[in-house]
C-alpha positions as CSV (number, residue, x, y, z in Angstrom):
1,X,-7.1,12.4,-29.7
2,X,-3.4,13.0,-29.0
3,X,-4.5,14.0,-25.1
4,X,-6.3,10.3,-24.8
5,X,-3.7,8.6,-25.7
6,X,-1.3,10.0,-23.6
7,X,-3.8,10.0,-20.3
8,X,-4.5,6.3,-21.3
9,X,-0.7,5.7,-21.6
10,X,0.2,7.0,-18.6
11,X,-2.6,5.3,-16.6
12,X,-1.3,1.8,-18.7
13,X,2.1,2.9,-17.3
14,X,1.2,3.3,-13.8
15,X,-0.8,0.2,-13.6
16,X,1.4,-2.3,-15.3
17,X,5.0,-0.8,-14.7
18,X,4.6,1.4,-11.5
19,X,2.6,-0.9,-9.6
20,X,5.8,-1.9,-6.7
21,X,6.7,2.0,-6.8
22,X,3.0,2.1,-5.0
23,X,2.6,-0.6,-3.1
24,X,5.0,1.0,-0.2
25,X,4.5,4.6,-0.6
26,X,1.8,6.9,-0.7
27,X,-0.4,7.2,-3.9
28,X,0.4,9.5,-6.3
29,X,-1.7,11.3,-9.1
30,X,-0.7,11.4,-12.2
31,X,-1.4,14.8,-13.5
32,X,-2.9,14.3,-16.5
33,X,-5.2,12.0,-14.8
34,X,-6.0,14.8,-11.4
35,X,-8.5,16.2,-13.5
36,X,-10.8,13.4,-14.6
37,X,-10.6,12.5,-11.0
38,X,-11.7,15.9,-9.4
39,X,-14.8,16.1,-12.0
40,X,-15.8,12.4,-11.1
41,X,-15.2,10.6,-14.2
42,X,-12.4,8.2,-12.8
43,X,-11.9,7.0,-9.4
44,X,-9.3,8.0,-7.2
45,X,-5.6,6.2,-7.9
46,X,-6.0,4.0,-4.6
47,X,-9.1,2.7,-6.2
48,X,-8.1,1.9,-9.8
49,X,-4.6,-0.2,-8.7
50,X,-5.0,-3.5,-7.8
51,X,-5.4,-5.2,-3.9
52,X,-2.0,-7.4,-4.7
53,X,0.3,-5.5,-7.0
54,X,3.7,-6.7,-8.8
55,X,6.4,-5.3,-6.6
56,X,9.5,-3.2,-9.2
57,X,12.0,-2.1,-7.5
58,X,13.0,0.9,-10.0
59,X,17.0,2.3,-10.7
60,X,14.9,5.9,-10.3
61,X,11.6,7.8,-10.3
62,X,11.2,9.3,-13.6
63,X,8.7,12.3,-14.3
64,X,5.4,12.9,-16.0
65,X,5.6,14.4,-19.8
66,X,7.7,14.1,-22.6
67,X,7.2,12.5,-26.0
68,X,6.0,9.1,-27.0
69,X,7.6,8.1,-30.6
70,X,6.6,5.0,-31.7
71,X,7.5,2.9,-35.0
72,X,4.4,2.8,-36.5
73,X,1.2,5.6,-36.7
């Protein structure tokens, strides 16, 4: 359960937040996600962002992992 949230949160993340990192660079995998991609049950990153996406110009590129804590279970 814990694994789903977290590939579901980082897909959120990368659609809503990193959508302007993408728009000018290459795409780029998330890891958790690479998986799921190779064995066919999501489609490839260039497929799942949008045609038009909200350009964020970001302080810095942060990395994948880490811990979620949230207020509430």
């Amino acid at each position: 359960m814990k694994r789903i949230f977290t590939c579901i949160s980082i897909a959120l993340l990368l659609l809503v937040v990193g959508q302007g990192l993408f728009a000018a660079t290459t795409y780029k995998e998330a890891p958790a996600l690479a998986a799921q991609v190779k064995a066919g049950k999501l489609p490839a990153v260039a497929k799942r962002l949008p045609q038009n996406p909200l350009v964020v110009k970001p302080d810095k590129i942060g990395t994948y992992g880490g811990t979620w804590r949230m207020g509430m279970t």
